[in-house]
MDAnalysis code that builds the backbone (N, CA, C; Angstrom):
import MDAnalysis as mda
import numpy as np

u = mda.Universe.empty(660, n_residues=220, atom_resindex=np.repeat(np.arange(220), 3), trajectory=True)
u.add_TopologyAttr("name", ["N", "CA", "C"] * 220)
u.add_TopologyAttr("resid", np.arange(1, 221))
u.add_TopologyAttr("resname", ["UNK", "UNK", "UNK", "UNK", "UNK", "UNK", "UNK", "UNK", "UNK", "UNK", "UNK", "UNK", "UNK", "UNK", "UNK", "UNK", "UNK", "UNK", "UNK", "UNK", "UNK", "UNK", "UNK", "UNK", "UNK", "UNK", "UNK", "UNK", "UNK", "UNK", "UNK", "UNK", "UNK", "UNK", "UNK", "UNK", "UNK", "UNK", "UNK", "UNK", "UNK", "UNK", "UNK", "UNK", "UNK", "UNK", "UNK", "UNK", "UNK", "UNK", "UNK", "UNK", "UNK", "UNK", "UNK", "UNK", "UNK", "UNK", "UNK", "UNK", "UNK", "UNK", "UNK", "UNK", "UNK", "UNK", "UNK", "UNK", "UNK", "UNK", "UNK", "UNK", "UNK", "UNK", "UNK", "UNK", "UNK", "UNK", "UNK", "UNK", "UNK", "UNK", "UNK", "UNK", "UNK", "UNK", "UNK", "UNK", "UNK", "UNK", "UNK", "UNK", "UNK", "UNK", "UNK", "UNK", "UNK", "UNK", "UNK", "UNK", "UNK", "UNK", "UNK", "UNK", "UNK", "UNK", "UNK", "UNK", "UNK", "UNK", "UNK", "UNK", "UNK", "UNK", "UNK", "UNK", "UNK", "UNK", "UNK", "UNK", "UNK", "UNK", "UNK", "UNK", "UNK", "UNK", "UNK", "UNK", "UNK", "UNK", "UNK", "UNK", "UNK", "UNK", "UNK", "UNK", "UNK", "UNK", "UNK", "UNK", "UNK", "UNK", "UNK", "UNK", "UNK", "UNK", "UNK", "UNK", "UNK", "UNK", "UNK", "UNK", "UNK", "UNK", "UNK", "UNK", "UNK", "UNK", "UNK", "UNK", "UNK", "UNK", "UNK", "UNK", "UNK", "UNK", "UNK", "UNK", "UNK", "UNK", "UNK", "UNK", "UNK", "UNK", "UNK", "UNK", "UNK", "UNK", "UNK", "UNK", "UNK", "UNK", "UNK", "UNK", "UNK", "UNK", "UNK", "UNK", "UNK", "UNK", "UNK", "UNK", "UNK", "UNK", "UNK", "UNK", "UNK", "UNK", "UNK", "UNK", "UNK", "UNK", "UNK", "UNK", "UNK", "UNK", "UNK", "UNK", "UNK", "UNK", "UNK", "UNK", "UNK", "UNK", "UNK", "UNK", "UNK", "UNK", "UNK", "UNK"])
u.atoms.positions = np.array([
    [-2.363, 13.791, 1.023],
    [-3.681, 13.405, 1.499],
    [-3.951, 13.983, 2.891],
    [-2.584, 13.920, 3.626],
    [-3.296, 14.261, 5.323],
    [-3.421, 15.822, 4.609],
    [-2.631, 16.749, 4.202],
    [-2.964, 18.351, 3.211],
    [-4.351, 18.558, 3.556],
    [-4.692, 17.475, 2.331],
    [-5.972, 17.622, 1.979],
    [-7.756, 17.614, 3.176],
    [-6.758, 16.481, 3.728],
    [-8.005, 16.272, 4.995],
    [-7.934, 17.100, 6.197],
    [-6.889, 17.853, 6.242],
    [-6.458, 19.030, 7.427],
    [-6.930, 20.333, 6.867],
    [-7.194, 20.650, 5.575],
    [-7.265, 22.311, 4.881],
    [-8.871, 22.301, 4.659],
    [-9.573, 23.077, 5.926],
    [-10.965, 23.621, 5.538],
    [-11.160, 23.951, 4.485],
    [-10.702, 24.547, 3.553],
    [-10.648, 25.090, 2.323],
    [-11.312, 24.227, 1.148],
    [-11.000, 22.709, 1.327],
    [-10.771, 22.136, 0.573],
    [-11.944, 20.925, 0.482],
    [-12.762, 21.014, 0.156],
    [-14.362, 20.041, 0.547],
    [-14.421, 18.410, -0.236],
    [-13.640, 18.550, -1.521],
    [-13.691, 17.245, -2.358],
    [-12.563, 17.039, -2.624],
    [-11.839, 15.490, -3.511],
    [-10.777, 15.700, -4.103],
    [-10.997, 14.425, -5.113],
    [-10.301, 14.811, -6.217],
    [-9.935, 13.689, -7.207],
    [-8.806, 13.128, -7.367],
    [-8.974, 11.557, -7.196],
    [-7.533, 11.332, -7.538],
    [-7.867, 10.791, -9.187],
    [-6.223, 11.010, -9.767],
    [-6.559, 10.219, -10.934],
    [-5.312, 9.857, -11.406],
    [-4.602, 9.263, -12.908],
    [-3.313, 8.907, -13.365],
    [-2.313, 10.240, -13.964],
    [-1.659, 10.388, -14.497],
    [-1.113, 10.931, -15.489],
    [-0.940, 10.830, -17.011],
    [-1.280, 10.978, -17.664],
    [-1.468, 10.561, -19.140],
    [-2.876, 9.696, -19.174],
    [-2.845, 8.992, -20.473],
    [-3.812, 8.743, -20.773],
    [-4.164, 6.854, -20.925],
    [-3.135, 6.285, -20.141],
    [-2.817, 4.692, -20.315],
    [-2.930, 4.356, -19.059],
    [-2.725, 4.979, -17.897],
    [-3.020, 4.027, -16.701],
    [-3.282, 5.086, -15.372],
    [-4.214, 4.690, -14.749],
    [-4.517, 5.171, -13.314],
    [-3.519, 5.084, -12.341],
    [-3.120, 3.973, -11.972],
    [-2.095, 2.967, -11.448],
    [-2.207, 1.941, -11.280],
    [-0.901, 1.346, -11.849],
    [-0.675, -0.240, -12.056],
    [-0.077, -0.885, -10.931],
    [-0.021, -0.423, -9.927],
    [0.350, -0.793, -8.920],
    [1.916, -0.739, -8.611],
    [2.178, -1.751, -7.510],
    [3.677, -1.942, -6.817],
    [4.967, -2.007, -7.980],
    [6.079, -1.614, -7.960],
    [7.241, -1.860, -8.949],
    [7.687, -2.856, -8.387],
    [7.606, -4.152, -9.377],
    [7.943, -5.635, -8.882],
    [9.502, -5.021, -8.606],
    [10.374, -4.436, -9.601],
    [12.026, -4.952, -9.197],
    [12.563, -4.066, -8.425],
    [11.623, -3.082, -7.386],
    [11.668, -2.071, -6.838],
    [11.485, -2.126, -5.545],
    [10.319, -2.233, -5.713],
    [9.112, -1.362, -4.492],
    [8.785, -2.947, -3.430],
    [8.195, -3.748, -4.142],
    [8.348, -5.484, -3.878],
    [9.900, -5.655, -2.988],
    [10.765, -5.766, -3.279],
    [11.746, -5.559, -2.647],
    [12.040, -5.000, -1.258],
    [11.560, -3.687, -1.703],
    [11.698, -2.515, -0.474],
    [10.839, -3.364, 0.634],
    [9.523, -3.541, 0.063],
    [8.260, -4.282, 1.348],
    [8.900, -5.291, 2.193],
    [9.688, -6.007, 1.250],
    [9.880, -7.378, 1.704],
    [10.963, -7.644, 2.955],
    [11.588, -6.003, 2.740],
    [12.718, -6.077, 3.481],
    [12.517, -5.174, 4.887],
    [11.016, -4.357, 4.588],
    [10.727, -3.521, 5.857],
    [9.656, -4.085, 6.039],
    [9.103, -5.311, 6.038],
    [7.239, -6.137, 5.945],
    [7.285, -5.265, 7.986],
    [8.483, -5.872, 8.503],
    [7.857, -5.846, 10.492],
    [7.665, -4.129, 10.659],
    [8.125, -3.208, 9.504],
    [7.836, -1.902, 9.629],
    [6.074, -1.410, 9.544],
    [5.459, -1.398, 10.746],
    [4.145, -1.042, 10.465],
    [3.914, 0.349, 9.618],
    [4.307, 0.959, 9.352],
    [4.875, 2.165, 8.826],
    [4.371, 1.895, 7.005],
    [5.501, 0.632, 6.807],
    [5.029, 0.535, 5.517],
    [4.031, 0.378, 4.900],
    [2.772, -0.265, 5.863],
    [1.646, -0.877, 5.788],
    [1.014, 0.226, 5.889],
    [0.709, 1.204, 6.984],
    [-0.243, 2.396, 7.073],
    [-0.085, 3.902, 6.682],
    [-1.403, 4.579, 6.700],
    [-0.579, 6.088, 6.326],
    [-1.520, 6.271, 4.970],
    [-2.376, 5.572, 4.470],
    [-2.490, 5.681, 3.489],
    [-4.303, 5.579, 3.475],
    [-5.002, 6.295, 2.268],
    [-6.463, 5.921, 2.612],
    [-6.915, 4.619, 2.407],
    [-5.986, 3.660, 1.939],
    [-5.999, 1.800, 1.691],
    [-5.996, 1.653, 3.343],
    [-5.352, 2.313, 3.873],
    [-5.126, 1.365, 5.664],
    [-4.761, 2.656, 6.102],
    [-5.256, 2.870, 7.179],
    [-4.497, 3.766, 8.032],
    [-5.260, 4.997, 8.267],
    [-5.422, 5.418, 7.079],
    [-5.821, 7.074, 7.311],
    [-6.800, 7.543, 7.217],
    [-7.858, 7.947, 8.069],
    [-9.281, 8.339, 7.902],
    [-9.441, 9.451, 6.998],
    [-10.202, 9.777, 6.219],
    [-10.705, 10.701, 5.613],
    [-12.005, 10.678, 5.088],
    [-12.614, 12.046, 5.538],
    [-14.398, 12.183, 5.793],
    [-14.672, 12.906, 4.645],
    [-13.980, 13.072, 3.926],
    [-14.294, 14.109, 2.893],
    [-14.598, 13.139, 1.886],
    [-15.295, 13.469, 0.995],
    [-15.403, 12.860, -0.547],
    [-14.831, 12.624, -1.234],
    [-13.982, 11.773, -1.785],
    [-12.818, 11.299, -2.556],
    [-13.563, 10.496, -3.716],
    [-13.209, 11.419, -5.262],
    [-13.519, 10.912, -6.655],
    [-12.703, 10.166, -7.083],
    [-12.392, 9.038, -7.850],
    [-11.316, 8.090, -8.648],
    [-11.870, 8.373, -10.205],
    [-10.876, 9.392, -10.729],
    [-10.967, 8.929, -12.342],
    [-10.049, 8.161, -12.832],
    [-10.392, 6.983, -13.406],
    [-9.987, 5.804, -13.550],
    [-9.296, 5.813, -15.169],
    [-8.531, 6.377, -15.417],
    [-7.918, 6.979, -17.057],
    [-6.765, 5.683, -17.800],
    [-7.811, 4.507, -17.225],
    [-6.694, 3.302, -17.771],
    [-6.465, 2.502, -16.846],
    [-5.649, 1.492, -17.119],
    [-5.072, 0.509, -16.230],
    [-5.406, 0.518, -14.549],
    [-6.220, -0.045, -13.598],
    [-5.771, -0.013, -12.535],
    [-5.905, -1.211, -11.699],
    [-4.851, -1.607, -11.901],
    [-4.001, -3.186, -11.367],
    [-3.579, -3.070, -9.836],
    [-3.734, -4.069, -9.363],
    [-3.082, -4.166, -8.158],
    [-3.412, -3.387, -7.004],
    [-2.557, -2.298, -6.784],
    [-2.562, -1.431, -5.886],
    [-3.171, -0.351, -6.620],
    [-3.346, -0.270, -7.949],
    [-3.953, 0.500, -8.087],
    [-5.607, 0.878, -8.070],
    [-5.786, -0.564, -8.445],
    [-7.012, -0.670, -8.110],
    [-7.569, -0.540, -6.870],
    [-6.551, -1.133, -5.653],
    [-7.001, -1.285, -4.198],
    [-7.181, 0.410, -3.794],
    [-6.487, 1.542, -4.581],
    [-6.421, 2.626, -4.574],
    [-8.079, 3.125, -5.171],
    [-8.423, 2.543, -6.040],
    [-9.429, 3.264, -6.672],
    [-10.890, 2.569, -5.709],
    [-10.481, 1.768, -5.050],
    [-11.919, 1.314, -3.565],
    [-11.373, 1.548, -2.956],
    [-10.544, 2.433, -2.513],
    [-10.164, 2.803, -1.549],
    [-11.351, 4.629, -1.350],
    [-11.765, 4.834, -2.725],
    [-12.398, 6.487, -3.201],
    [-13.534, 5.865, -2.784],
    [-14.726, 7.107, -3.437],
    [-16.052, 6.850, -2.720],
    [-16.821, 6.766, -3.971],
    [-16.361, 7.462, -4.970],
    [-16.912, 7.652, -6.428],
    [-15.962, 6.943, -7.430],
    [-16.406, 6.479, -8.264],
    [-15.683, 6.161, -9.193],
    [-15.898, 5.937, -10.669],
    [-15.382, 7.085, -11.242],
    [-15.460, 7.034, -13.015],
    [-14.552, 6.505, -13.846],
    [-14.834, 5.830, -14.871],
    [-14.167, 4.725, -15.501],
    [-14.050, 5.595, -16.966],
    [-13.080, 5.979, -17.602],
    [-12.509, 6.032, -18.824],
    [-13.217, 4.871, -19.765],
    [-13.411, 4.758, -21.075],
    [-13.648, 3.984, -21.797],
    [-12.416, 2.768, -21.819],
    [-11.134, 3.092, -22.087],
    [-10.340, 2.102, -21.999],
    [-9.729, 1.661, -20.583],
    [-10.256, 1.653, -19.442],
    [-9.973, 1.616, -18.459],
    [-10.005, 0.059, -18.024],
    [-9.097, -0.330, -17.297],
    [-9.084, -2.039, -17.178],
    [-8.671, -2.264, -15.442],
    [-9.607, -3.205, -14.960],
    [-9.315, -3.169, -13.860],
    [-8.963, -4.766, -13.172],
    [-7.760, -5.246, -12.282],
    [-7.177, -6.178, -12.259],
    [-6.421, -6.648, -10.892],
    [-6.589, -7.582, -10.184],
    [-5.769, -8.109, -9.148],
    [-5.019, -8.480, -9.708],
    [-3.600, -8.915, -9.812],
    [-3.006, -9.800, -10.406],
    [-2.016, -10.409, -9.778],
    [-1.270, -10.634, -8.226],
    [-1.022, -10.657, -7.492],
    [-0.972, -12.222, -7.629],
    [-1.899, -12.610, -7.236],
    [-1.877, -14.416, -6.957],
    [-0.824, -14.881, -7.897],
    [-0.755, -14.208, -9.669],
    [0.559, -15.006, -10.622],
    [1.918, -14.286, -10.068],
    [2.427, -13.383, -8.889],
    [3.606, -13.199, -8.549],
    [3.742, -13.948, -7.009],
    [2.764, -15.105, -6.456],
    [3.036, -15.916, -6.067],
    [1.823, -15.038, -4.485],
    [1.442, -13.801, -4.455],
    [1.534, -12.822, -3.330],
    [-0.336, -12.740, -3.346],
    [-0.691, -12.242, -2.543],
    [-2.260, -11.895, -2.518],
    [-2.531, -10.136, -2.257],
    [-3.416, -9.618, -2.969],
    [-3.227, -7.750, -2.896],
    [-3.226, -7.567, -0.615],
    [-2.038, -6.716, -0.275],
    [-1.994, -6.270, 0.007],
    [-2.417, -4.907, 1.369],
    [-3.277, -4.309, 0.525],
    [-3.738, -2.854, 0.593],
    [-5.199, -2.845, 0.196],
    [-6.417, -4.059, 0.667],
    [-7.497, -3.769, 1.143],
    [-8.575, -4.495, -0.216],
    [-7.454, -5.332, -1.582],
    [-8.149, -5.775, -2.333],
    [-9.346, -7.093, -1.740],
    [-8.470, -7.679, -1.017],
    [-9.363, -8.981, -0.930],
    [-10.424, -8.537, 0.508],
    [-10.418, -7.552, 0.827],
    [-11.725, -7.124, 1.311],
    [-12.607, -6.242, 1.063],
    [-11.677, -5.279, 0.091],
    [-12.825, -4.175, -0.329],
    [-13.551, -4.913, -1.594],
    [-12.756, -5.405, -2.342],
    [-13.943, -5.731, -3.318],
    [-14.755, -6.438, -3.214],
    [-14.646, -7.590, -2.788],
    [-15.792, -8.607, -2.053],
    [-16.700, -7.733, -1.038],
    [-16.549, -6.404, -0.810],
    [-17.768, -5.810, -0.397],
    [-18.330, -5.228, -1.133],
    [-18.061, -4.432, -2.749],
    [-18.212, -3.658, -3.258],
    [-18.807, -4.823, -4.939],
    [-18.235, -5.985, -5.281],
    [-19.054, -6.442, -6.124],
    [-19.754, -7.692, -5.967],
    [-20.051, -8.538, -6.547],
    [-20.666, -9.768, -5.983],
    [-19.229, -10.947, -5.190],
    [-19.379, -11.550, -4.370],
    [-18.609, -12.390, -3.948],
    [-18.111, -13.365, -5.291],
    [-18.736, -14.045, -6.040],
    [-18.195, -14.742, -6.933],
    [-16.927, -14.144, -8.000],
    [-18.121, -12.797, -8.157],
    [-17.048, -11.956, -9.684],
    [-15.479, -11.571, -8.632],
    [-15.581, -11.169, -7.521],
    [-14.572, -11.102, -6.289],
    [-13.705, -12.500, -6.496],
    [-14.088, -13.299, -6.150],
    [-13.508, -14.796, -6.056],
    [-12.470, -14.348, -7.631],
    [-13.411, -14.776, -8.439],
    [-12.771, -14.932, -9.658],
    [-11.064, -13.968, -10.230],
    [-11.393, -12.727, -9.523],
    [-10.494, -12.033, -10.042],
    [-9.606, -12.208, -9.038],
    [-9.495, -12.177, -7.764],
    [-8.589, -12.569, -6.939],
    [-7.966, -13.508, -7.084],
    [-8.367, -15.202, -7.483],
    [-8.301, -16.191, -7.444],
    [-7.416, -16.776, -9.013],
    [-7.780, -15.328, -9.823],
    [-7.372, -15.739, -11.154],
    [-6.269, -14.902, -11.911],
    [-6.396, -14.063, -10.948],
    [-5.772, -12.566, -11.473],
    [-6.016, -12.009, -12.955],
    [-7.086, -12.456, -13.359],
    [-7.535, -11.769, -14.547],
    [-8.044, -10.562, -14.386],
    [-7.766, -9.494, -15.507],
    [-8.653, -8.014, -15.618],
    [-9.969, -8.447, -16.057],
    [-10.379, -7.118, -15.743],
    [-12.583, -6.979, -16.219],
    [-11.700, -5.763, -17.206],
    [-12.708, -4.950, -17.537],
    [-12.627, -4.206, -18.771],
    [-13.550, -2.932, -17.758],
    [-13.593, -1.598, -18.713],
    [-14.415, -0.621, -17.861],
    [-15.952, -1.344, -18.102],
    [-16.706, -2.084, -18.729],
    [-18.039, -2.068, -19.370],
    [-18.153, -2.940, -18.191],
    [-17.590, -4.117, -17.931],
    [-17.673, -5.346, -16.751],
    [-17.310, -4.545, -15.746],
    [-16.890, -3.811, -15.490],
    [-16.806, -2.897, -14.216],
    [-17.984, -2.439, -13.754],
    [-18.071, -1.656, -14.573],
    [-19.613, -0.766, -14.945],
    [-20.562, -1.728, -14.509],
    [-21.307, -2.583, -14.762],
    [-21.827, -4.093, -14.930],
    [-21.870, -4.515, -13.392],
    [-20.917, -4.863, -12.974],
    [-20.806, -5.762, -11.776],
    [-21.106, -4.500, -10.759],
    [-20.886, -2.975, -10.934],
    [-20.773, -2.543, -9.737],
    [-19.371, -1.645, -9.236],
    [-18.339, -2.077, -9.963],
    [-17.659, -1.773, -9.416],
    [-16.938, 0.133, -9.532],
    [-17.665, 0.306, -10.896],
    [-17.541, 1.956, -10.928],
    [-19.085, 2.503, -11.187],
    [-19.179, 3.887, -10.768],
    [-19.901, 4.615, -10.881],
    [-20.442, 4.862, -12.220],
    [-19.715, 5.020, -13.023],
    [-19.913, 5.999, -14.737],
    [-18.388, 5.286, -15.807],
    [-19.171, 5.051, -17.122],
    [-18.037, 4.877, -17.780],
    [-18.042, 5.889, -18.911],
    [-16.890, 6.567, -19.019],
    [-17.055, 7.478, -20.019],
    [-15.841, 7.668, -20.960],
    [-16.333, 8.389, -22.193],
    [-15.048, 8.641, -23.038],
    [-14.049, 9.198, -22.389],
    [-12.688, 8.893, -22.518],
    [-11.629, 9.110, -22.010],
    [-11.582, 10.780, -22.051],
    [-11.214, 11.438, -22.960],
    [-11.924, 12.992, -23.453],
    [-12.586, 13.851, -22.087],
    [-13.641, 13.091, -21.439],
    [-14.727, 13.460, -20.898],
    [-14.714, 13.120, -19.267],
    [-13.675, 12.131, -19.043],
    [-13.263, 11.558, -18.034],
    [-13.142, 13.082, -16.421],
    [-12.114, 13.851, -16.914],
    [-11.852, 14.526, -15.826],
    [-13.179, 15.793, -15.411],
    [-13.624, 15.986, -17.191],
    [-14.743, 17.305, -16.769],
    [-16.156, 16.187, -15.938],
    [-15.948, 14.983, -16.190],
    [-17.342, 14.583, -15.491],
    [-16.453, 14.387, -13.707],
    [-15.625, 13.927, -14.151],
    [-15.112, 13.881, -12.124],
    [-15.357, 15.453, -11.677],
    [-14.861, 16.775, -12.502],
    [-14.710, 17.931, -12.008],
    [-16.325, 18.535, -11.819],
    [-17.179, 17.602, -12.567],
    [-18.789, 18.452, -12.679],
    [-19.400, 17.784, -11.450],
    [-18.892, 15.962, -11.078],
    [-19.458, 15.428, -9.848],
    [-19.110, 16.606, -8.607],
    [-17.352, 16.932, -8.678],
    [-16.537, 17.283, -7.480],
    [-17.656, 18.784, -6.941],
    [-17.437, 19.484, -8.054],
    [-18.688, 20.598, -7.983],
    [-19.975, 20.303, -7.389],
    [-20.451, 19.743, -7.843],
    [-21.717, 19.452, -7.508],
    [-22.142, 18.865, -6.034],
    [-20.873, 17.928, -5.655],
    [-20.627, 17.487, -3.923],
    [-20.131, 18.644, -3.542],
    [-19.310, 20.032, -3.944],
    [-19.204, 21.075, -2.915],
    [-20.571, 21.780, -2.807],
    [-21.427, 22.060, -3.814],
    [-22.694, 22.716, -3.178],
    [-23.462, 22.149, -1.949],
    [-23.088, 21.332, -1.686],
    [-23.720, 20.364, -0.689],
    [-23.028, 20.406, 0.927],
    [-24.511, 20.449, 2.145],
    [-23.317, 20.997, 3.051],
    [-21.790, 19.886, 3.680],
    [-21.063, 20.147, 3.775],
    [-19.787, 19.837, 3.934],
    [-20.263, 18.632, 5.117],
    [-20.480, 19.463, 6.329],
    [-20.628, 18.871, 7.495],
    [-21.380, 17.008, 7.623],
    [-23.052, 17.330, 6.391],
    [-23.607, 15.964, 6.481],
    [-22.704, 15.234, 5.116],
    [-22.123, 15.473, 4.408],
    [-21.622, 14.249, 3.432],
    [-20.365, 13.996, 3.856],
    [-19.738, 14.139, 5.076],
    [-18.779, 14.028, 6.007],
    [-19.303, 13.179, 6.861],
    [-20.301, 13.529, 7.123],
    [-21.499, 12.443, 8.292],
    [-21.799, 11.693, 7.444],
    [-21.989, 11.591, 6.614],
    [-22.473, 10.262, 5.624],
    [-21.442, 9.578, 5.102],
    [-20.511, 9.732, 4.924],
    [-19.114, 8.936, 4.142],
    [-18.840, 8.148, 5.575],
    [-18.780, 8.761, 6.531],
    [-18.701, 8.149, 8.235],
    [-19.309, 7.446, 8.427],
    [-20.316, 7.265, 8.576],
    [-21.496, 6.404, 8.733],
    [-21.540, 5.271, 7.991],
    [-21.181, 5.388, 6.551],
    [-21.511, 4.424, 5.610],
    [-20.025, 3.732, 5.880],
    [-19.305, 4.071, 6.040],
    [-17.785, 3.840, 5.891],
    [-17.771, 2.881, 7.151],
    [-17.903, 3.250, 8.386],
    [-17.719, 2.833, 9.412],
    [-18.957, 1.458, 9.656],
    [-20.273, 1.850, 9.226],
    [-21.225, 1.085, 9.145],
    [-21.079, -0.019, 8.992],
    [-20.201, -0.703, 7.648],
    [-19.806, -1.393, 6.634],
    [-18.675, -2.738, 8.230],
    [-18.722, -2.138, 9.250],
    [-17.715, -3.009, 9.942],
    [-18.275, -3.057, 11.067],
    [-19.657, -2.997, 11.169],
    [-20.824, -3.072, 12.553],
    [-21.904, -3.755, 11.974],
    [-22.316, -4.391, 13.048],
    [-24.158, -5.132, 12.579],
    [-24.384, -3.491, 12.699],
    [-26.278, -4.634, 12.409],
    [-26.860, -3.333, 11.865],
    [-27.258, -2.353, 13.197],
    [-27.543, -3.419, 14.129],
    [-28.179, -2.264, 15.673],
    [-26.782, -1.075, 15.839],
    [-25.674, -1.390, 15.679],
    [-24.725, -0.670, 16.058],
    [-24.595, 0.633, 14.671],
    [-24.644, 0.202, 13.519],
    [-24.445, 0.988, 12.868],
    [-26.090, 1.905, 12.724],
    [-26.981, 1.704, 13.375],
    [-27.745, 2.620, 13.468],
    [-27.722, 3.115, 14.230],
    [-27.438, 2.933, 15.853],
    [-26.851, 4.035, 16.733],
    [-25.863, 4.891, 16.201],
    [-24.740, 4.490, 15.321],
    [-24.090, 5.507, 14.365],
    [-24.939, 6.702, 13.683],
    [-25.656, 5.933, 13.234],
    [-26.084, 6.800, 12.135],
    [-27.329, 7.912, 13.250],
    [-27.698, 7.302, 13.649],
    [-28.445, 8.516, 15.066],
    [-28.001, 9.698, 15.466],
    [-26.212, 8.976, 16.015],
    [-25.580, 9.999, 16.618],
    [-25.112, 11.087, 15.527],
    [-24.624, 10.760, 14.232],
    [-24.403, 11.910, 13.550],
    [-25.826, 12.727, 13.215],
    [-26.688, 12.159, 12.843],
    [-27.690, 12.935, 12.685],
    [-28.430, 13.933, 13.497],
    [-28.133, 13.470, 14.597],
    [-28.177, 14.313, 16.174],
    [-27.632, 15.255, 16.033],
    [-26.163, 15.216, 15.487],
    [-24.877, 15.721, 15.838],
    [-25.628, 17.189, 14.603],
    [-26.094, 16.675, 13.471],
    [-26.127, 17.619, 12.695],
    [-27.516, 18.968, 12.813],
    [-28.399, 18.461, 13.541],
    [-29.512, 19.164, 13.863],
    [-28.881, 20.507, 14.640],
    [-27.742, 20.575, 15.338],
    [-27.638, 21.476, 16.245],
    [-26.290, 22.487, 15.164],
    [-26.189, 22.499, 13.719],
    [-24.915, 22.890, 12.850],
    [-25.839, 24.078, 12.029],
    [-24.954, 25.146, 11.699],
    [-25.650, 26.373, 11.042],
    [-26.177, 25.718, 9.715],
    [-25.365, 24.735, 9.234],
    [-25.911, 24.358, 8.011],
    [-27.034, 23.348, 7.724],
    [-27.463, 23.128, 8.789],
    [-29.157, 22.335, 8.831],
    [-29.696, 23.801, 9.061],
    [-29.580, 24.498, 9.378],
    [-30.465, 26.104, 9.302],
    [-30.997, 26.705, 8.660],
    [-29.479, 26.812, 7.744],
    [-29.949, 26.729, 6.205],
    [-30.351, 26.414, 5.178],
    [-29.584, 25.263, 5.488],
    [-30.625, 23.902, 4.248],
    [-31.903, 23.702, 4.387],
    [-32.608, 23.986, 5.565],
    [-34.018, 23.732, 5.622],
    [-34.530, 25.253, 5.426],
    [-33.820, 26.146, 5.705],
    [-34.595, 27.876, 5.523],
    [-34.412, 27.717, 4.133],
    [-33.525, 27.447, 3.172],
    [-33.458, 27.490, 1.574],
    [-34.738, 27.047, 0.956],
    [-34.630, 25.540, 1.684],
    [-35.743, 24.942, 1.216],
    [-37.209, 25.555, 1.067],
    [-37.798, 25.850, 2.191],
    [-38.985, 26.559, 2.701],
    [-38.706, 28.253, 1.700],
    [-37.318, 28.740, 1.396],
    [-37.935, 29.771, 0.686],
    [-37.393, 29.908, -1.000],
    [-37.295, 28.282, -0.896],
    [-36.874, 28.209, -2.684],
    [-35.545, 28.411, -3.049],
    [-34.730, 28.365, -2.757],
    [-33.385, 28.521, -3.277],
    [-32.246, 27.854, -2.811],
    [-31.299, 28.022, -3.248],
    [-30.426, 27.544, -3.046],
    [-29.504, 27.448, -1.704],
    [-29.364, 26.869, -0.992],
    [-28.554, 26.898, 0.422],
    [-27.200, 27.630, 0.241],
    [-26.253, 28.062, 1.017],
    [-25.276, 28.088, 1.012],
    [-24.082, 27.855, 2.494],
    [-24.053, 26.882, 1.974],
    [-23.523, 26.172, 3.196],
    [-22.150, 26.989, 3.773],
    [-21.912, 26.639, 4.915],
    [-20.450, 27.184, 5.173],
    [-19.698, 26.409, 6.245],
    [-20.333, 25.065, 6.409],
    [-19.251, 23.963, 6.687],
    [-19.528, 24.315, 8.592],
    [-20.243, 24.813, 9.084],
    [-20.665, 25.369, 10.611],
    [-21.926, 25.202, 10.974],
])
């Protein structure tokens, strides 16, 4: 991830699972649970990651290809987009191993779906399904599994035609916004917009416009 957010090169990214049964299911109870428990005063273990720790301005897709429990889920609001597989199931489940998520569940989702449907799944550790996902808010698109990666790869495309610089300013803004009243997060949103009037690629985007075509941005 830091790769990814350090290499100009590189404008979008998708995360997604391996195979065709789960995104990620989160922590390895007879494993990983363990490991935490025994390094918890290691701040280390806690950060580093786009759940806590690590800024990243770039656009981050979640194709959601199944299961995503726990950490995995806290992984998939942790993205900015998010496409849901048809069999895709999404789940806190934490409270029945005695523990509460971690890695940004019990605040990202209570921002991202209604407080109650939030309550419920935290509180109960029951899964939603992709359709109740879909429904409440909590993904973007639900689609046949089949179809899953070419629609993340046709979004990812479609956010690189776009200039780099403002959907960097906008993931910022909205991102950061989300943890300011509103007077403050509109001085935010001022200053990037400021910031972007004086970039080759407001130059262009507005000369395209005025002569019909297509921009081509170059991130300057």
């Amino acid at each position: 991830m830091v790769d990814f957010r350090d290499d100009p090169d590189l404008l979008c990214g998708i995360i997604t699972g391996a195979g065709d049964r789960a995104f990620c299911t989160g922590a390895d109870i007879r494993k990983m649970l363990p490991f935490i428990k025994e390094h918890k005063e290691d701040e280390q273990v806690w950060s580093g990651t786009i759940m806590r720790g690590l800024d990243i301005w770039k656009p981050i897709i979640a194709a959601i290809n199944g299961m995503a429990l726990g950490g995995g889920l806290e992984l998939a609001l942790a993205c900015d987009l998010k496409i849901a597989s048809e069999n895709a199931t999404f789940g806190q489940p934490e409270i029945k191993l005695g523990l509460i998520p971690g890695w940004g569940g019990t605040q990202r989702l209570p921002r991202v779906i209604p407080v109650a449907r939030a309550a419920e799944m935290l509180l109960t550790g029951e899964p939603i399904d992709a359709q109740e996902a879909y429904r409440v808010g909590l993904v973007n698109r639900v689609v046949p599994l089949a179809e899953l990666l070419p629609t993340a790869r046709e979004w990812a495309e479609n956010l690189c035609r776009l200039g780099p610089l403002a959907l960097r300013a906008a993931k910022e803004a909205m991102t950061k916004g989300l943890d300011m009243d509103l007077k403050e997060g509109l001085r935010l949103e001022q200053e990037l917009f400021a910031s972007l009037l004086d970039t080759e690629d407001f130059e262009e985007g507005t000369r395209a416009f005025v002569e019909r075509r297509k921009p081509e941005f170059k991130g300057k």
